[in-house]
C-alpha positions in Angstrom: 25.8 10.1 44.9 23.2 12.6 43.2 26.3 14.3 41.4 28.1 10.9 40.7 25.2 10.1 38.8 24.5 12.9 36.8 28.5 13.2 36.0 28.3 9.3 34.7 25.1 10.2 32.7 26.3 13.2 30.9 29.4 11.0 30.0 27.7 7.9 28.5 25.0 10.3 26.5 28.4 12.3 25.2 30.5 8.8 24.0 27.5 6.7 23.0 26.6 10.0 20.9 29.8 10.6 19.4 29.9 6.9 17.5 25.9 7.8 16.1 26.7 11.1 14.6 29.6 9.3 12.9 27.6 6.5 11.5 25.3 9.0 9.6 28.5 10.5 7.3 27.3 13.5 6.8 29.0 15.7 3.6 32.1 17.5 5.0 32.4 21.1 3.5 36.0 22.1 4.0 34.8 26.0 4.2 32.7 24.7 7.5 34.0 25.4 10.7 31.9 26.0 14.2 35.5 26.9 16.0 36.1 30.6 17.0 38.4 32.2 19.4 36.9 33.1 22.4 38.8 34.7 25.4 36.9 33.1 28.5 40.2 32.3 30.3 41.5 36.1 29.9 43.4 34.7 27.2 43.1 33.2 23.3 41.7 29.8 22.7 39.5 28.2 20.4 36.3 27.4 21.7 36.7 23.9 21.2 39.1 23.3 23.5 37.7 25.8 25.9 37.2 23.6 29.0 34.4 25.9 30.6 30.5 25.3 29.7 30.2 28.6 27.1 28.2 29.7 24.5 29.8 32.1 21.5 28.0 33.9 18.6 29.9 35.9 16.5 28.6 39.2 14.6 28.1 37.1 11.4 25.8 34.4 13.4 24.0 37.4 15.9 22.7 39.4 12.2 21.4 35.7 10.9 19.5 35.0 14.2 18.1 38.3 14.0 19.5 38.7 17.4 19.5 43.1 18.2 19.6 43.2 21.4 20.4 41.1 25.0 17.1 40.0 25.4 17.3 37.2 22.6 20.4 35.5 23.1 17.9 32.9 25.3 16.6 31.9 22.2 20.6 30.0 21.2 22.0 30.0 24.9 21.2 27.2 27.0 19.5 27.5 30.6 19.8 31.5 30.4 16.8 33.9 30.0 17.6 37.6 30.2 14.2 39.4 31.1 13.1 43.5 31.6 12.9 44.1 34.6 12.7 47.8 36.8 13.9 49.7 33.7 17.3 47.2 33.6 18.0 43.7 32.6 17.8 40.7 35.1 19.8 37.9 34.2 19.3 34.1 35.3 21.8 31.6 34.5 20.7 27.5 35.2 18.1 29.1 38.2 20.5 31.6 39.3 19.6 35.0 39.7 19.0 38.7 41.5 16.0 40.4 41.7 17.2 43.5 43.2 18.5 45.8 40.3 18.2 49.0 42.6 21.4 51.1 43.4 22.4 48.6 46.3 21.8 45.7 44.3 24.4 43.5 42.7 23.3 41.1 39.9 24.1 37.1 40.2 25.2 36.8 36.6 27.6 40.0 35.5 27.3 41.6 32.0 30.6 42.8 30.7 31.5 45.8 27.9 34.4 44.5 26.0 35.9 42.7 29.3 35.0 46.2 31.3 31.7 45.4 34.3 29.0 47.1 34.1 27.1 47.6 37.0 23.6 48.9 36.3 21.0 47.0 35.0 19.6 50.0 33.6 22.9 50.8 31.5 22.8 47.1 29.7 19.9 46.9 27.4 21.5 48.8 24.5 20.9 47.0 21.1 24.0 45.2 19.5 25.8 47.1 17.0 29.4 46.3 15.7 29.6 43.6 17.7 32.6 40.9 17.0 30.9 38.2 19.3 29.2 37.3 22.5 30.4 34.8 25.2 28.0 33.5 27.5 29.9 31.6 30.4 27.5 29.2 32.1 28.6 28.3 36.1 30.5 30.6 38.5 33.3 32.6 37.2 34.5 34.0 40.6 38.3 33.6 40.3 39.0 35.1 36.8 36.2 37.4 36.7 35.5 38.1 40.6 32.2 38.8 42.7 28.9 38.8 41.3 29.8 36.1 39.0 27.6 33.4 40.8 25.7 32.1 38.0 27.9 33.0 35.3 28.5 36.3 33.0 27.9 37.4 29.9 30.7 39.5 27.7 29.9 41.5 24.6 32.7 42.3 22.7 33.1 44.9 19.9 35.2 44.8 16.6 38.2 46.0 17.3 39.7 48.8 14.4 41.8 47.2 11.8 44.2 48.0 9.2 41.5 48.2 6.3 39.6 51.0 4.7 36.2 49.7 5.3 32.9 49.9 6.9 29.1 49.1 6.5 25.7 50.0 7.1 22.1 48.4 7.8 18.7 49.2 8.7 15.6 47.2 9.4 12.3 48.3 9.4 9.4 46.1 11.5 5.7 46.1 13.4 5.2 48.5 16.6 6.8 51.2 14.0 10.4 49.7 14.7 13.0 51.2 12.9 16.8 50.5 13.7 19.9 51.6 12.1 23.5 51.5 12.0 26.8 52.5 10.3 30.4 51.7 10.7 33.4 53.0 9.5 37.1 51.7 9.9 39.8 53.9 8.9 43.6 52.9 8.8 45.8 56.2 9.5 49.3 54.6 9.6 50.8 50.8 9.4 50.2 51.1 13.3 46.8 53.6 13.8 43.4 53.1 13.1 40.5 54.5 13.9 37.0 52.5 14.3 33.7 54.8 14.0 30.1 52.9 14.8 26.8 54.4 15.2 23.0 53.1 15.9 19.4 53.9 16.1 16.9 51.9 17.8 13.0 52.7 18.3 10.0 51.2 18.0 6.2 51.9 19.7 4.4 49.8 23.1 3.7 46.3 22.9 0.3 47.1 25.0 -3.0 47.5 24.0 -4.6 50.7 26.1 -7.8 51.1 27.3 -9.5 54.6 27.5 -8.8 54.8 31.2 -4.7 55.7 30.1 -4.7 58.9 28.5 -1.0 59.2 28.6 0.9 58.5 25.6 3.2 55.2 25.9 4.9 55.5 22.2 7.3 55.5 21.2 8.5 52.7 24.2 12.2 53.3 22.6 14.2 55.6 21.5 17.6 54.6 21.7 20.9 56.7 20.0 24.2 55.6 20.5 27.5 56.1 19.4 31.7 54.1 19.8 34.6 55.5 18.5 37.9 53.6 18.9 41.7 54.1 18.3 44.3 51.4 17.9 48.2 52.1 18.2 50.4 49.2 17.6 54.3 48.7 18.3 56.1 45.5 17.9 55.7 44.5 21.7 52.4 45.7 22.3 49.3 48.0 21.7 47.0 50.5 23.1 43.4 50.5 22.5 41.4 53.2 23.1 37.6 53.4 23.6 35.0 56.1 24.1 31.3 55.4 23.9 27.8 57.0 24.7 24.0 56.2 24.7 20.7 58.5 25.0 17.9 56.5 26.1 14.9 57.8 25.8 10.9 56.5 25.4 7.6 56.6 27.0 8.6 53.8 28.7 6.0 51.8 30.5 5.4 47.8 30.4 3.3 46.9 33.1 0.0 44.8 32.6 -2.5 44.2 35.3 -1.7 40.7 37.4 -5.3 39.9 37.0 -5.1 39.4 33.1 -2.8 36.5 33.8 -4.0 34.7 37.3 -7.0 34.5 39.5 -6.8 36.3 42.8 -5.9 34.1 45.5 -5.0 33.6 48.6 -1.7 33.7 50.8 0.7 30.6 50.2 -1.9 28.9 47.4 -0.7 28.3 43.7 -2.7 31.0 41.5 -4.9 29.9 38.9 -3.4 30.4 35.5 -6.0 32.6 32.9 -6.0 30.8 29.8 -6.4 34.0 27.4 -5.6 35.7 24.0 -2.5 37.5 23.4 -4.9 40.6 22.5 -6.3 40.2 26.0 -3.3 39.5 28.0 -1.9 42.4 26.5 -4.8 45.0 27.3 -3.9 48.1 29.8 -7.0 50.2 30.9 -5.4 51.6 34.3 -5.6 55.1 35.1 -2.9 56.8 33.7 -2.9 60.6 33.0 0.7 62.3 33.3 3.3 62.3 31.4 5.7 58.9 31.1 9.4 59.5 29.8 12.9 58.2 30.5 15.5 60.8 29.5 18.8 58.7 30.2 22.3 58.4 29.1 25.2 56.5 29.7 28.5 57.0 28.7 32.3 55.5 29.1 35.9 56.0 28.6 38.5 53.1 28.4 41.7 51.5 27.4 43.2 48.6 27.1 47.4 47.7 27.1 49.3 45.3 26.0 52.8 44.7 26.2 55.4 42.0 25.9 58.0 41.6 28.3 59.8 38.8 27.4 58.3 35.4 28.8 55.4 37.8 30.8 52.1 39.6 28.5 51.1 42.5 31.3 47.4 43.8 30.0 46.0 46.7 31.9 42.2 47.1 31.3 41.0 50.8 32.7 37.3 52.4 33.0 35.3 55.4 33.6 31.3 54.8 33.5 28.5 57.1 34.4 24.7 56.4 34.0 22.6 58.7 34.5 18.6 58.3 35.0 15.8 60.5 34.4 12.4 58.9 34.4 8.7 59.2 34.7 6.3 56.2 35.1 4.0 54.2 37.2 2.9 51.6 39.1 -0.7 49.7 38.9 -2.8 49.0 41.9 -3.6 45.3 43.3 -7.3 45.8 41.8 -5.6 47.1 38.4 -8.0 50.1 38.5 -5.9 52.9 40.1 -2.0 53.6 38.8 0.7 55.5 41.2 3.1 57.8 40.1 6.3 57.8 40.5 9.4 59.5 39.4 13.4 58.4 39.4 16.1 60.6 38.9 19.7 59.3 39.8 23.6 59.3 38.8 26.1 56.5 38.7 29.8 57.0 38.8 31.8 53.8 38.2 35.5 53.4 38.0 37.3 50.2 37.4 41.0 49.3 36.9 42.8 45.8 35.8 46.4 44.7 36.2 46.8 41.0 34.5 50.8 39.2 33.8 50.2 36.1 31.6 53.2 33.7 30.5 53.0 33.9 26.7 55.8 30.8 26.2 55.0 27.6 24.8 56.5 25.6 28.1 54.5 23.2 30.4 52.8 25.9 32.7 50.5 28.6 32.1 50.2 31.1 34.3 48.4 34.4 34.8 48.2 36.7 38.1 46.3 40.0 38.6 44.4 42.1 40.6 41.7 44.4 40.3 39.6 47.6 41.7 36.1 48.8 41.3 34.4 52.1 42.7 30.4 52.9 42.1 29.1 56.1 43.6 25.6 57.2 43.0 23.3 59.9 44.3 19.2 59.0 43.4 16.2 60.5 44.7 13.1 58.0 44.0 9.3 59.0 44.6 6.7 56.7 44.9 2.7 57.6 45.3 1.8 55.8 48.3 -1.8 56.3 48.3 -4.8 57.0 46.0 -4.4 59.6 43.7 -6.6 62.8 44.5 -9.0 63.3 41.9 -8.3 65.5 39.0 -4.6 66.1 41.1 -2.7 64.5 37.9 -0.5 61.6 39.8 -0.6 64.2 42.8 -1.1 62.7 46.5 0.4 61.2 49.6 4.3 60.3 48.2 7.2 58.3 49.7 10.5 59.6 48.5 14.0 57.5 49.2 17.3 60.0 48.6 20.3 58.4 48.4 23.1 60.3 48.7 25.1 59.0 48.3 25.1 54.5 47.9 29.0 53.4 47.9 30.1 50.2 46.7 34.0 49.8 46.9 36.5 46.4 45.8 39.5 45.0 45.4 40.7 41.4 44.8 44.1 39.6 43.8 44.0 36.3 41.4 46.0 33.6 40.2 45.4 30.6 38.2 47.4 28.2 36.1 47.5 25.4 34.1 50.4 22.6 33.9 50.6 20.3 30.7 51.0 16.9 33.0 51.0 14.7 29.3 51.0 16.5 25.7 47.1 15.5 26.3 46.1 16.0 29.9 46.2 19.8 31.7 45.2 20.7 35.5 44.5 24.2 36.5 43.9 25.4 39.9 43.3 28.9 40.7 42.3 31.2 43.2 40.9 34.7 43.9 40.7 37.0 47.0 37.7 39.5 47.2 37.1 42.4 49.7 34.0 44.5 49.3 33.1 47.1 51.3 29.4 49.1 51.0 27.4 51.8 52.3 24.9 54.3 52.2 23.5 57.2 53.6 20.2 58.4 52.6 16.5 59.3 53.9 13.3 58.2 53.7 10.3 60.5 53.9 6.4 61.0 53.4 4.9 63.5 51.7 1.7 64.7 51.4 2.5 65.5 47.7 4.3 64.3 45.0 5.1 68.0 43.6 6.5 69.2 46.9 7.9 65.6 48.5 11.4 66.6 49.7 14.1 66.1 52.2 13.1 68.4 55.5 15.8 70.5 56.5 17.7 69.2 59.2 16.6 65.9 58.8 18.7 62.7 60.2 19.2 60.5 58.1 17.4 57.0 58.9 18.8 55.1 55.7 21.7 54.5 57.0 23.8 51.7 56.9 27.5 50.2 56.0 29.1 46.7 55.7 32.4 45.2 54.5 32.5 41.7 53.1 35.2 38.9 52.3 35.7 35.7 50.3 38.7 33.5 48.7 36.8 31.5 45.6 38.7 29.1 43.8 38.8 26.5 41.1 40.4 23.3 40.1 40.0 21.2 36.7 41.7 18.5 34.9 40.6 18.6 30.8 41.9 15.7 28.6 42.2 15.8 24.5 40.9 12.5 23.9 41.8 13.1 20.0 42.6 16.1 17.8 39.2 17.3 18.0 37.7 15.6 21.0 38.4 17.2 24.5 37.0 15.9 27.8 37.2 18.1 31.0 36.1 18.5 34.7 36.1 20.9 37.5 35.1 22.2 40.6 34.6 26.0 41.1 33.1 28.3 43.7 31.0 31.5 43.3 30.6 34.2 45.8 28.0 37.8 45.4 28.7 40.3 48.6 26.3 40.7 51.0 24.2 44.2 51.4 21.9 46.1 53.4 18.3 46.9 53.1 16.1 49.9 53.8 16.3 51.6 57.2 18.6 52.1 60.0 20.1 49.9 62.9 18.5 50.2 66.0 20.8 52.7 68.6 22.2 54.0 65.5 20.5 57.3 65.3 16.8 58.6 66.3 14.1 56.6 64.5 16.2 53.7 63.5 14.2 50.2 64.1 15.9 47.1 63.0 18.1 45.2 63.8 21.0 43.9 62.6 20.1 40.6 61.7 16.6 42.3 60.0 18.5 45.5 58.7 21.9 43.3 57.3 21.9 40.3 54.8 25.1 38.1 54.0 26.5 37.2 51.1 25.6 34.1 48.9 28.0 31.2 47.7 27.9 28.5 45.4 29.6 24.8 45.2 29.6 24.1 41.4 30.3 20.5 40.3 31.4 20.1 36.2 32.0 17.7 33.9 31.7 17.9 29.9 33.0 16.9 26.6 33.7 18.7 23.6 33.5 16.5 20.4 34.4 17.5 17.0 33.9 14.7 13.8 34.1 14.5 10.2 36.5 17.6 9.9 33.8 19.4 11.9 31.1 18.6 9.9 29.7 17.6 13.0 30.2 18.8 16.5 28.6 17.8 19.9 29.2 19.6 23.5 27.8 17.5 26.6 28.2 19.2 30.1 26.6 18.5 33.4 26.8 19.9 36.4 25.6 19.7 39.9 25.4 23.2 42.7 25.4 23.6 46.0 23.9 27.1 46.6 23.8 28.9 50.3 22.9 31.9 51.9 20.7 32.8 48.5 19.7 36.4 48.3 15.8 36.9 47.6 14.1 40.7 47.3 10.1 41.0 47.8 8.3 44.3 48.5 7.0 45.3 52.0 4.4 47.4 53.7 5.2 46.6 57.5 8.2 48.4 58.0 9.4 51.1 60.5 6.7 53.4 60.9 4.3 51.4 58.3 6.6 52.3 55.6 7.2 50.4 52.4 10.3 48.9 51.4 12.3 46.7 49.7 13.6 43.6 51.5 16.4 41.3 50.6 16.8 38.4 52.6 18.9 34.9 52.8 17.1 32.3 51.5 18.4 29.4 52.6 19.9 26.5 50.3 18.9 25.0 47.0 20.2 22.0 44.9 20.6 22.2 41.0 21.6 19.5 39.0 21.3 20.0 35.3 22.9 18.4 31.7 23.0 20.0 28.5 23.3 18.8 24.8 24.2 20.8 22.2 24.9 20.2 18.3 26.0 21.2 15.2 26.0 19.0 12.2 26.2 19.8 8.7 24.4 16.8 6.5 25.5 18.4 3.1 27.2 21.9 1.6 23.8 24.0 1.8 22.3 22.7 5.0 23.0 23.3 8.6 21.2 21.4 11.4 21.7 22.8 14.9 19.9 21.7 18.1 20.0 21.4 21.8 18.2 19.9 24.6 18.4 20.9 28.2 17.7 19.1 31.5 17.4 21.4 34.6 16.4 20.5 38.2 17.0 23.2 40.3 14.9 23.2 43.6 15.4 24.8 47.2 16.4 22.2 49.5 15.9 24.5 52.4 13.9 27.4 52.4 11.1 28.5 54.9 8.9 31.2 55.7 6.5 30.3 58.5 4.6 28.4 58.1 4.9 27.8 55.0 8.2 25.2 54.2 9.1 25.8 50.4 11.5 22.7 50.3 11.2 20.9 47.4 9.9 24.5 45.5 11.5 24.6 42.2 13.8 28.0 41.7 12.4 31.0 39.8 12.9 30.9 36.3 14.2 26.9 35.8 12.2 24.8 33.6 13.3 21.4 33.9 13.4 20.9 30.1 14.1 23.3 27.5 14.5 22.2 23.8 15.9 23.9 20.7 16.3 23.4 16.9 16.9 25.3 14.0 17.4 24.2 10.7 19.3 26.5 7.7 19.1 26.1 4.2 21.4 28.0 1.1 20.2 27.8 -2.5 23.3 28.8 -4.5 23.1 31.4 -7.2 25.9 31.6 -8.9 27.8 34.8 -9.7 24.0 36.2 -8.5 24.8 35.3 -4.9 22.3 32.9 -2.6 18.8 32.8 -0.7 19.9 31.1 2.7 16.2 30.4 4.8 16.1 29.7 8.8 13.8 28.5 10.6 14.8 27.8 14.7 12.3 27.1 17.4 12.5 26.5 21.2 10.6 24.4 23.5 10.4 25.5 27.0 8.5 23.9 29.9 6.7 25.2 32.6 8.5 27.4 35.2 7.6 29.5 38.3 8.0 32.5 40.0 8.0 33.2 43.5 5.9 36.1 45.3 7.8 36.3 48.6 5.9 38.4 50.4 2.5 36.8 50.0 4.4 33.2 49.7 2.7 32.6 46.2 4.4 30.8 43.2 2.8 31.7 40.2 3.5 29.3 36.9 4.0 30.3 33.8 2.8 27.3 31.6 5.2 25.4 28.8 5.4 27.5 25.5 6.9 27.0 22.2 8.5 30.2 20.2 9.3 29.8 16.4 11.9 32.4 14.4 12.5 32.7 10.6 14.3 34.3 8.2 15.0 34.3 4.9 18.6 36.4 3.7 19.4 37.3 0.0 23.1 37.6 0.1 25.0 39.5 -2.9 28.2 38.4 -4.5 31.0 38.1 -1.7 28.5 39.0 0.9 28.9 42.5 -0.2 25.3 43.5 1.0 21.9 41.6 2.0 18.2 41.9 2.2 16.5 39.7 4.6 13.4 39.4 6.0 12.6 37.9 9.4 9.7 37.1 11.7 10.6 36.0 15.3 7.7 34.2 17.7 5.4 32.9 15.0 3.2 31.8 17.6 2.4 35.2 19.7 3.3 33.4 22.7 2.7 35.8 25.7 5.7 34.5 28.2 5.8 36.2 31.7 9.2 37.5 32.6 8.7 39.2 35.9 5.8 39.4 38.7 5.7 42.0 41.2 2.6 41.3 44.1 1.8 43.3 46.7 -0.3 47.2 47.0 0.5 47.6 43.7 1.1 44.0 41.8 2.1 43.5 38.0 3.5 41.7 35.0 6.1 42.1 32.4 6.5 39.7 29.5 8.8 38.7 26.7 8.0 40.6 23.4 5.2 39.4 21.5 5.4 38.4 17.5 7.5 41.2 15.4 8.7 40.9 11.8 9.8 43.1 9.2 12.7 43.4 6.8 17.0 44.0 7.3 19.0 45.5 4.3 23.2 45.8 4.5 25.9 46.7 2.7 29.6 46.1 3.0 32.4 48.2 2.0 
């Protein structure tokens, strides 16, 4: 009944809407158009008539946002917020997430390279450049895009090389010394090669304030250089595309502020006391902190993509080679906030993916594509963790905790198929399905030192992180979509979602000497999800207006959760991932484009979310009812965009957008605490000089107006902390286009 009724409400607020914008005429401009082509099916449509709950930007709309980097597409995505989080990026779509971004881990929402998966968190947070467009996909995308896809995925896509001479170049300079840079250059060599050439440069200083208790130095945070070169060979019945790329990621990077500047201590299973403070003071840092923090990382891929024609069939073949590797110094801060442990990470990741897709490309009644695909991740990491007090004067030196991993193995293959069948010239069903078969392992030790310096693997050691598991699932989808006009399409489905179970820390008991769990303790299963959809895409007035209305109901099972622990085998810490039990989310969302004259542009949206664990307990505390980590029930957006023409001088275009969020938690599993971060408003501006034909720009930008100090992640326990959302920054683009 729930999802009947939230179906039947997103339904009369689309139609009663559609007849309101009308009735306000706004000024067409036949140059206006918020259609693009987006490939969220695997293959070319027009967003319009896309009948899946996504969210494009193109290049064009990303440099007017000021949007550099992942982290800021929550501020024109609904329900999505893409936080820092252990060096990586965590990524929760409509209440669904993953906290555990170590080299076991599997996210809930994937994060895709031009189509290719990319498996570390740590590899994703490189800052946009040369970017064509983004799709955000909101709901489970498990039998086109596989496992891991729970909650949804987001793909960035590059600009492919083109037949044109061309290229361009910007920089920006801002607050925390931020400087960022990049160039592109697009050379045709032939009617049927060219090359594509893109650079970029990203740093900028700490967001904290330090106290005279950290003598290390914390600047610059980033320091970012990466690089893309592409080839493009075309024939008449196809193409290759060739891709190479590589990032060095470096910085002092450390964002962790004490717990205590945001809550009151508390105790076990109570809501904490929020502090209500200054951004000055929630942003002081005054642990003890005297060695050296770095990350020296770099990641780096190889791909291609072909295309070819054979007669009614397009075969695509999408091949990768990825490899990630880690080199990092930092540290963790103590409950009281007083004392900070070092700790040191130094890993490689080796992932190899490959994609076999045949498509129809005729113009009958059925659509059909059929596919399968393979992934491979190896990695080898040695992780050190200062497990008690420093010795004084010792430099970070003192009893350690090492974890090597040598090596973590996570191996798949599935098989798809879905199609769609024209029923009317109006009204399309699609049914599809996908097999998955993981299978995962590791073997690795855990060991304590009595220092840091020394902390190794004894000789002759057994290993007592071992562990192995192979998983299984069929997901599937069905939909029916309707064009209620030319510009008007209504749609509805029912989808599943499907992230492979895992293993945690330790050994199976009879496995080897000093293993102590069991299998039920030692193994997790994987998590599903029941999505319910049903939208409308409207567009009026020759798009001078457009409206999207989509609501949705879940089902979610077997949800993964990950909280730090200090009572296991031999009163060792770890990190623990169990099932969760179940949750309902139910959710609509509104979102809107209209355009009231030729130089003005009004967007907005506003977002319902009630997503809740319907059955969840941890003795004796029964979180039922508990609201899921990161889902406010109401989130709100507007943005507003002016253009003064100037003649043959060009035009001043000024933006102003803010978003309305309300409150939302986060849950401390293993002290049963849900700490709330209270409802906060962010404001972003800009104001763009734009030359003759676009030919180069000037623009400067402030994003946050406020200062608001957002939480994104809370880690409690021997050592508890917080990481937030970046602060206020402005500063000032420049472009030009050749």
């Amino acid at each position: 009944m729930k999802v009947i009724t939230y179906l039947g409400t997103a339904s009369i607020l689309a139609l009663s809407a559609v007849p309101a914008a009308a009735q306000q005429a706004p000024v067409s401009d036949p140059n206006y158009t918020a259609d693009i082509v987006v490939t969220a099916n695997r293959t070319q449509s027009l967003l319009s008539k896309t009948p899946v709950a996504i969210s494009a930007i193109t290049g064009e709309g990303l440099r007017a946002a000021g949007i550099t980097n992942p982290t800021a597409l929550a501020d024109q995505v609904p329900n999505i917020s893409i936080d820092r989080n252990n060096g990586g990026l965590q990524i929760t779509i409509r209440g669904v997430t993953s906290t555990d971004l170590s080299e076991k881990g599997d996210p809930s929402a994937a994060f895709l390279l031009d189509g290719v998966y990319i498996a570390r968190a740590q590899a994703q947070e490189v800052s946009f450049f040369d970017v064509g467009r983004v799709e955000v996909l909101r709901g489970p995308q498990g039998t086109l895009y596989g496992r891991n896809t729970t909650a949804g995925l987001v793909n960035v896509i590059t600009n492919r090389p083109a037949f044109d001479l061309g290229g361009s170049a910007d920089i920006s300079v801002g607050n925390y010394d931020a400087y960022q840079g990049s160039a592109v250059l697009n050379i045709p060599a032939s009617d049927r090669l060219a090359f594509r050439a893109s650079v970029n440069f990203d740093q900028r200083d700490n967001y904290l304030r330090f106290g005279p208790n950290f003598t290390s130095d914390a600047d610059p945070f980033r320091k970012n250089l990466s690089g893309r070169i592409q080839g493009l060979f075309t024939w008449d019945t196809g193409e290759v595309l060739i891709r190479a790329d590589y990032s060095d990621i470096k910085g002092n990077v450390y964002d962790l502020l004490p717990l205590y500047n945001f809550f009151a201590p508390t105790a076990t299973g109570v809501d904490p006391v929020y502090r209500n403070r200054t951004a000055r003071e929630y942003l002081t840092q005054n642990s003890s902190v005297a060695w050296d923090l770095f990350r020296r990382n770099h990641t780096a891929g190889i791909g291609g993509e072909l295309t070819q024609e054979v007669g009614p069939v397009s075969l695509t073949y999408v091949g990768s080679y990825r490899e990630l590797k880690r080199n990092e110094g930092d540290a963790r801060i103590s409950a009281d906030s007083l004392n900070s442990f070092r700790n040191s990470f130094d890993g490689t990741y080796k992932q190899y993916s490959h994609e076999l897709r045949a498509a129809t490309n005729g113009t009958g009644p059925l659509k059909f594509q059929a596919g399968g695909y393979y992934f491979k991740e190896d990695s080898d990491i040695i992780l050190k963790l200062l497990s008690g007090r420093p010795n004084p004067g010792a430099n970070g030196d003192g009893p350690t905790l090492a974890f090597s991993q040598v090596p973590t193995k996570a191996e798949s293959y599935a098989f798809f198929g879905q199609a769609t069948y024209s029923i009317t010239s109006t009204l399309r069903a699609t049914g599809g399905a996908r097999y998955s078969h993981d299978d995962k392992s590791r073997v690795g030790y855990t060991v304590n030192c009595a220092s840091f310096f020394t902390c190794a693997v004894p000789p002759g050691a057994v290993p007592n992180n071992n562990a192995e598991r192979t998983f299984s699932k069929t997901t599937w989808r069905a939909g029916l979509d309707f064009d209620v006009n030319a510009s008007t399409l209504v749609y509805g489905t029912v989808s599943t979602g499907y992230k492979a179970g895992g293993f945690n820390d330790g050994c199976q008991i009879g496995t080897a000497t000093g293993c102590v769990f069991d299998a039920d303790t030692l193994y997790y299963n994987p998590e599903t999800l029941m999505a319910y959809e049903a939208g409308i895409k409207a567009g009026l007035l020759d798009n001078a207006v457009r409206l999207n209305v989509s609501a949705f109901h879940y089902d979610y099972s077997n949800i993964q959760l990950t909280q730090i622990r200090n009572d296991c085998g031999g009163g060792l810490t770890c990190q623990v991932t169990l099932n969760g039990g179940k949750a309902k989310i139910s959710g609509v969302e509104i979102e809107g484009v209209l355009k009231p004259s030729r130089n003005d542009k009004v967007d907005f949206g506003v977002n319902y979310l009630d997503a809740h664990y319907s059955q969840f307990a941890l003795p004796p505390f029964n979180f039922a009812g508990r609201s899921l980590d990161r889902a406010p029930r109401w989130t709100v957006m507007a943005g507003y965009q002016h253009t003064i023409p100037l003649g043959s001088a060009g035009e001043i275009v000024g933006g102003i957008r803010t978003r309305l969020s309300d409150n939302y938690v986060l849950l401390s599993i293993g002290t049963r605490n849900f700490y709330t971060q209270p409802s906060f408003t962010k404001t972003d501006a800009t104001l763009t000089y734009n030359a003759p034909g676009k030919r180069w720009y000037i623009q400067g930008f402030v994003k946050n107006i406020e200062n608001t100090i957002s939480i994104a992640t809370i880690a409690v326990g021997t050592r508890s902390s917080v990481q937030v959302a970046e602060p206020r920054t402005y500063g000032l683009r420049a472009g030009v286009t050749f």
